[in-house]
C-alpha positions in Angstrom: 0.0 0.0 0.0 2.9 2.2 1.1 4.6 1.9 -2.3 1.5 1.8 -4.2 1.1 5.8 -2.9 4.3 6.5 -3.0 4.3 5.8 -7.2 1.1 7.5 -7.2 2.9 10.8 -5.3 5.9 10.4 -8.2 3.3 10.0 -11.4 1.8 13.2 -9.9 4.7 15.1 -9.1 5.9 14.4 -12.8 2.8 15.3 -14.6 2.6 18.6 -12.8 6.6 19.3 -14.0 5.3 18.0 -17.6 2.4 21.0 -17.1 4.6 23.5 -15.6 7.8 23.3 -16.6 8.0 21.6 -20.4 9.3 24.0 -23.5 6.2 24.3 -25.4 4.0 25.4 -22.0 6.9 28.1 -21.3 7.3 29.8 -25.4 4.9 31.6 -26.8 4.6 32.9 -30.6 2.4 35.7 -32.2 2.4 38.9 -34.0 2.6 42.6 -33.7 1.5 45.4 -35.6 2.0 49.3 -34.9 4.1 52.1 -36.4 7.7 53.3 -36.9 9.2 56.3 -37.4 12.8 58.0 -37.5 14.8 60.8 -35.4 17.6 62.6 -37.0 19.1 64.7 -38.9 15.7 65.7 -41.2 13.4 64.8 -37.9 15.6 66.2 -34.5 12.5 66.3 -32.1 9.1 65.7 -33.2 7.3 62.0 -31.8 5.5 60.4 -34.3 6.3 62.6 -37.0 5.5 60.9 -40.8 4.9 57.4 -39.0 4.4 54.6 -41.1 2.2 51.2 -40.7 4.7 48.4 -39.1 4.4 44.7 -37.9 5.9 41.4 -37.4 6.4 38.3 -35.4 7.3 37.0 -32.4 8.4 34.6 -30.1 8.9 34.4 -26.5 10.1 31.8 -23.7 9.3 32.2 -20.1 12.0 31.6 -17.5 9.9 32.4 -14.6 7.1 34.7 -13.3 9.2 37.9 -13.9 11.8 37.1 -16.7 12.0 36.2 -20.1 13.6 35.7 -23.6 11.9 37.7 -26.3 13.1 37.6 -30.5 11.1 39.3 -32.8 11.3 40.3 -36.8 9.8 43.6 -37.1 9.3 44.9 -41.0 8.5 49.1 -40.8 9.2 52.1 -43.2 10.8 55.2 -42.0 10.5 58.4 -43.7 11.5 62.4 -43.2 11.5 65.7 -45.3 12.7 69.0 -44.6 9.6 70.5 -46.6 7.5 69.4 -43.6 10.1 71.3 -40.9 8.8 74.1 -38.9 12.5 75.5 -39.3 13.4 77.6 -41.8 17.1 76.6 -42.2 15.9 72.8 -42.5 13.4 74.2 -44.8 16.0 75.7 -47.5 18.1 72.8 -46.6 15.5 70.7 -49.0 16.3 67.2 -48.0 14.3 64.4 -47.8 14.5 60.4 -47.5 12.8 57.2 -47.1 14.0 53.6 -46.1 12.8 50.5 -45.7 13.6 48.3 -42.1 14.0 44.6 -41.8 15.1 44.2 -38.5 15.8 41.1 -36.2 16.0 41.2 -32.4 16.5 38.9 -29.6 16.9 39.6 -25.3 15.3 40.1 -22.3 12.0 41.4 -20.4 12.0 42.3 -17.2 8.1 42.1 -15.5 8.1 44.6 -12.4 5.3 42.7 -10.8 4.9 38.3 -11.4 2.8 37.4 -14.2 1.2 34.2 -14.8 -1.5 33.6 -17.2 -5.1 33.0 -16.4 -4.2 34.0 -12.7 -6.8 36.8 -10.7 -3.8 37.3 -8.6 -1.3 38.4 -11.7 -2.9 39.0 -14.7 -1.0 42.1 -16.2 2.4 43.7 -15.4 4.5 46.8 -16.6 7.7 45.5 -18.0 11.2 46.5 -19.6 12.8 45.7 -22.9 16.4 45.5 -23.7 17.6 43.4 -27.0 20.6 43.7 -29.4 19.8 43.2 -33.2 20.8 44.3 -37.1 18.7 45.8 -39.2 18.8 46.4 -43.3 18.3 49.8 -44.4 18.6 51.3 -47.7 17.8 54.9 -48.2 15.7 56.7 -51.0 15.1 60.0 -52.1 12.5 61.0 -55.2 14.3 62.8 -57.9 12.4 64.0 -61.1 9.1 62.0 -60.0 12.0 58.8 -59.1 12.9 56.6 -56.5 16.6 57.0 -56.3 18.9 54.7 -54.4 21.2 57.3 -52.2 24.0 54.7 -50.9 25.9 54.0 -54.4 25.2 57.9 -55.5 27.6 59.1 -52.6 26.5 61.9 -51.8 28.6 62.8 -49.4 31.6 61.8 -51.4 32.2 58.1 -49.6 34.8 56.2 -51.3 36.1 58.8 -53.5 39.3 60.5 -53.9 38.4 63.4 -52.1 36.1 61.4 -49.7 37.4 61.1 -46.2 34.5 58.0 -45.6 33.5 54.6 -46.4 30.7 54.0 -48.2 28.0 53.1 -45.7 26.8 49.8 -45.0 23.1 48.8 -45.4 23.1 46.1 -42.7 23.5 47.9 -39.1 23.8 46.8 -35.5 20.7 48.1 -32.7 20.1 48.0 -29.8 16.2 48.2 -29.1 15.5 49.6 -25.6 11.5 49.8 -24.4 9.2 49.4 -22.0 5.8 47.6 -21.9 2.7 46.3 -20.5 1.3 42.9 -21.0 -2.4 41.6 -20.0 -3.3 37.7 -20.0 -6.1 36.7 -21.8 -6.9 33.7 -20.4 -4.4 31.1 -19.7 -3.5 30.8 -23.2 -2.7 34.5 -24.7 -1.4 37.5 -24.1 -1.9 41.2 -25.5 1.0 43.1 -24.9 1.1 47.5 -25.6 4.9 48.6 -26.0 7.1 50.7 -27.1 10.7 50.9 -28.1 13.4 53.0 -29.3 16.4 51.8 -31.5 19.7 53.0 -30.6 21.4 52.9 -34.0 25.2 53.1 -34.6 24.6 55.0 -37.7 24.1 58.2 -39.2 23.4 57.8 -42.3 19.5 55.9 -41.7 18.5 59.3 -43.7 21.8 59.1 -45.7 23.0 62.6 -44.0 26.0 62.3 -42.1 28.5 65.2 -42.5 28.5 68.6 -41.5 28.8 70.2 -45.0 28.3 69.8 -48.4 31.0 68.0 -50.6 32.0 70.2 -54.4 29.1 69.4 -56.4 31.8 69.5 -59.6 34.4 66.9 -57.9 31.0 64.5 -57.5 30.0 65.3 -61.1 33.7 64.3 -62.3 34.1 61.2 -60.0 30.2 59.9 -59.1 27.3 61.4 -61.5 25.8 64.1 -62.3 22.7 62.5 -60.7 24.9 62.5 -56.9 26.0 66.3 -57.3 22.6 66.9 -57.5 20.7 64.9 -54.9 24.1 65.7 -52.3 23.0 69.7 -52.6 19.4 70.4 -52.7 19.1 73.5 -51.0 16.7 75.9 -52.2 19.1 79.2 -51.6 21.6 76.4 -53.4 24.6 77.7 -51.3 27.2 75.5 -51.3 28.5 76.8 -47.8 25.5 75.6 -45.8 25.6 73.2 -43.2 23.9 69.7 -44.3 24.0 67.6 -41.1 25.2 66.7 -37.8 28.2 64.7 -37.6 28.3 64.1 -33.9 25.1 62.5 -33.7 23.5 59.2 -34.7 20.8 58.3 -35.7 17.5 56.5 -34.3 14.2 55.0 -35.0 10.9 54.0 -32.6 8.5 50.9 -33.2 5.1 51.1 -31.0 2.8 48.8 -31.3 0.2 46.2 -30.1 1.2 42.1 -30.0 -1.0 39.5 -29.4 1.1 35.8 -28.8 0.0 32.3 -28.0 1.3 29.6 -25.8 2.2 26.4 -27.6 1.4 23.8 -25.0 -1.1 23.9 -21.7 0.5 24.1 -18.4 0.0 26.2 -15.2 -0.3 29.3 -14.9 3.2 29.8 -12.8 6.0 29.3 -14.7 8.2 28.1 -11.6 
């Protein structure tokens, strides 16, 4: 009798770790969908300025009530021009751009309260976001009713003679840092409201990186006539005029809503 409970005790003690604790019960998968947009050079201050429809997917594994391991593909559009300024000197300056993000992102979140799904005691907490990830960009700029590719025109003389830069490279280290909150809905979703902003190592997301314009004939002799004309566009057309900021990078923002989904049943409590 004594051994037949104590194999009863085991059985259960294992099925409850096969609820709790197996892979599938701790990830979770889903999608988000929300907006981008970019701070720089052609966009120093304004939030949400020329946002752009975003989304992706998801994945997430739970190490315990408070941590856990988020990767996520994000697609998203980022855009700026110096038409829409409420400056006049980025006005005259006449720049403008638009790029294209694919970016890929793995790391932690931190939950400032437990969360467990399905529970009455923990059904939501705040949490933060820190990841590392690369992201492709390729800037474009519309010439003469166009889309123009801006990295191969260098416009700021990259990789010429008289160039003192590289040409840029399209793919480009990030670091996403965000905060959240996530709701459970039910004991096998989630719906999650964040937002994060993406320290970029570049400055040239809007393909404006130096402080002043290049000679427009030296670009013409060595580049195009096309990249002498896309590098100055200022409406005064002085070729003295400052065109960025080089001290400064630049950044981009998703916010969005994600819904995910647990891929096996379990408890609620991830411990």
């Amino acid at each position: 009798m004594k051994k037949a409970i104590f194999l009863i005790c085991i059985f259960s003690s294992l099925l409850g770790f096969s609820q709790k604790r197996t892979f599938f019960s701790r990830s979770e998968i889903g999608f988000t969908v929300g907006q981008t947009y970019y701070l720089g050079d052609l966009n120093p201050y304004q939030q949400f300025k020329q946002a752009h429809l975003a989304g992706g997917l998801i994945y997430r594994y739970n190490f315990n009530t408070r941590l856990n391991f988020r990767a996520n593909y994000l697609y998203g559009k980022v855009a700026a021009a110096d038409s829409t300024s409420p400056y006049p000197l980025l006005v005259n300056r006449n720049l403008s751009f638009e790029s294209q993000l694919h970016e890929v992102a793995a790391g932690l979140e931190f939950h400032f309260t437990p969360f467990q799904f399905g529970s009455s005691r923990y059904p939501a907490t705040a949490y933060l976001l820190a990841q590392i990830g690369v992201f492709h960009m390729n800037p474009t700029a519309m010439y003469n009713g166009q889309q123009v590719f801006l990295q191969t025109l260098a416009t700021e003389g990259q990789g010429t003679s008289f160039g003192t830069r590289k040409p840029y490279a399209l793919y480009q280290p990030c670091l996403p840092l965000g905060m959240g909150l996530k709701v459970s809905l039910g004991k096998m979703a989630t719906l999650n409201l964040d937002m994060a902003i993406r320290k970029t190592f570049t400055d040239y997301l809007d393909d404006v990186g130096s402080d002043y314009y290049v000679d427009a004939q030296l670009l013409e002799e060595e580049v195009s006539d096309l990249s002498a004309a896309l590098s100055n566009r200022s409406l005064d057309g002085n070729p003295l005029g400052k065109r960025g900021t080089s001290s400064t990078k630049d950044w981009y923002v998703y916010a969005g809503a994600t819904f995910t989904f647990r891929l096996g049943k379990g408890g609620g409590c991830f411990y």
